[in-house]
Wavefront OBJ file of the C-alpha trace (Angstrom):
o trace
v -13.373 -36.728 4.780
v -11.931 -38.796 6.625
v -10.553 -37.955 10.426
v -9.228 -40.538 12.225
v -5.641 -40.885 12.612
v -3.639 -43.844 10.730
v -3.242 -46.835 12.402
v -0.035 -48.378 11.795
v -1.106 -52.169 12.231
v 1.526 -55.037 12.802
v 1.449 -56.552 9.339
v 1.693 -53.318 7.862
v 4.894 -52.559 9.626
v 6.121 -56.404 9.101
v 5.452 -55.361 5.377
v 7.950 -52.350 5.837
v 10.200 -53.855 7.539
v 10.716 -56.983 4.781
v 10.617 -54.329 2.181
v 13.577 -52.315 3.864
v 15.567 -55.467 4.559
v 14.644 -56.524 0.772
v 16.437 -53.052 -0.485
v 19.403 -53.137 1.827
v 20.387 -56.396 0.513
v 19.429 -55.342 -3.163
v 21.405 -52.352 -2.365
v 24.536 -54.336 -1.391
v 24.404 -56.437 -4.396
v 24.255 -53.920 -7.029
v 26.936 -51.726 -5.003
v 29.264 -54.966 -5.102
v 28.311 -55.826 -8.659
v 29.068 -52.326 -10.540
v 32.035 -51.444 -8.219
v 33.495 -55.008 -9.447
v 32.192 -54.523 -13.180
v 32.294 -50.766 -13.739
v 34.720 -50.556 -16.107
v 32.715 -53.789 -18.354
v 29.647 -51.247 -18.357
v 31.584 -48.011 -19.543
v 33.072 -50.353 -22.542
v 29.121 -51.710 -23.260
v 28.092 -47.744 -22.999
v 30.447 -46.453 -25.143
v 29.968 -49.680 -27.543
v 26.018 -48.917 -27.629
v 26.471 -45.226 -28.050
v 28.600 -45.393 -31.319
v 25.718 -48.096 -32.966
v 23.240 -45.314 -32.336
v 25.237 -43.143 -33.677
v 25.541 -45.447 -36.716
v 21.900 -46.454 -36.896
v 21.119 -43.123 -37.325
v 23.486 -42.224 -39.874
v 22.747 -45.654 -41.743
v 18.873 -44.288 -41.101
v 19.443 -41.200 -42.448
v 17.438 -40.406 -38.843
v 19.990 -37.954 -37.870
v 17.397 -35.673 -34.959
v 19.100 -34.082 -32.351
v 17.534 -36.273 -29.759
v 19.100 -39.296 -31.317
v 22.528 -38.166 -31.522
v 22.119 -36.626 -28.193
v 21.653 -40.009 -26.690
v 24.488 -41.611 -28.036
v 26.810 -38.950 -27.392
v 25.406 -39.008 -23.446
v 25.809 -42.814 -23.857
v 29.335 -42.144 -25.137
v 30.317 -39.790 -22.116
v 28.759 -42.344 -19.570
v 30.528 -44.845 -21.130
v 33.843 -43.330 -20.678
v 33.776 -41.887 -16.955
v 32.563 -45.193 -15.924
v 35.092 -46.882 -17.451
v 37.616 -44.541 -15.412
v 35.715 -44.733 -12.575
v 36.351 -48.400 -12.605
v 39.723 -48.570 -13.409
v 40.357 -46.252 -10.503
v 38.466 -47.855 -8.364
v 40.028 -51.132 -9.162
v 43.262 -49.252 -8.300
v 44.691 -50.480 -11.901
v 45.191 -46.507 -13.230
l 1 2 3 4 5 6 7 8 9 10 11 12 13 14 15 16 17 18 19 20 21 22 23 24 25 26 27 28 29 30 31 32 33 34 35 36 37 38 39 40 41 42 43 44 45 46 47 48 49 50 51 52 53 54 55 56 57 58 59 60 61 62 63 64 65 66 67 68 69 70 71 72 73 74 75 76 77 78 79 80 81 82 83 84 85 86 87 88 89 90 91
């Protein structure tokens, strides 16, 4: 085993550093992006949870994992879609 205590060298903290930086700014973004397109995303949830519903009936695939998803997909879809509109102070 190993005893010595962990150095914490320069370029290994200039390496945490950029990485924090990196997420903060990520961070920003996709706050800015789904606070602006919320209520797009609910629609595309709810719109992707009633094809799986369908491919499954079409399928004749009916588990209960399957319709389980889109019905999750379905709720998602519709409290983001008010989250949005309230948050775009249009309710």
């Amino acid at each position: 085993m190993d005893c010595r205590p962990k150095v914490l060298t320069l370029g290994k903290l200039q390496n945490y550093l950029h990485f924090r930086s990196l997420n903060r700014i990520f961070a920003a973004n996709f706050n800015a992006l789904m606070k602006k397109n919320a209520s797009l995303i609910g629609i595309l949830m709810v719109v992707a949870g009633t094809l799986l519903l369908l491919a499954g009936y079409l399928l004749h695939h009916t588990t209960n994992m399957l319709l389980g998803a889109g019905l999750v997909l379905i709720i998602a879809g519709i409290i983001g879609y008010i989250q949005g509109i309230k948050h775009a102070n249009r309710y």
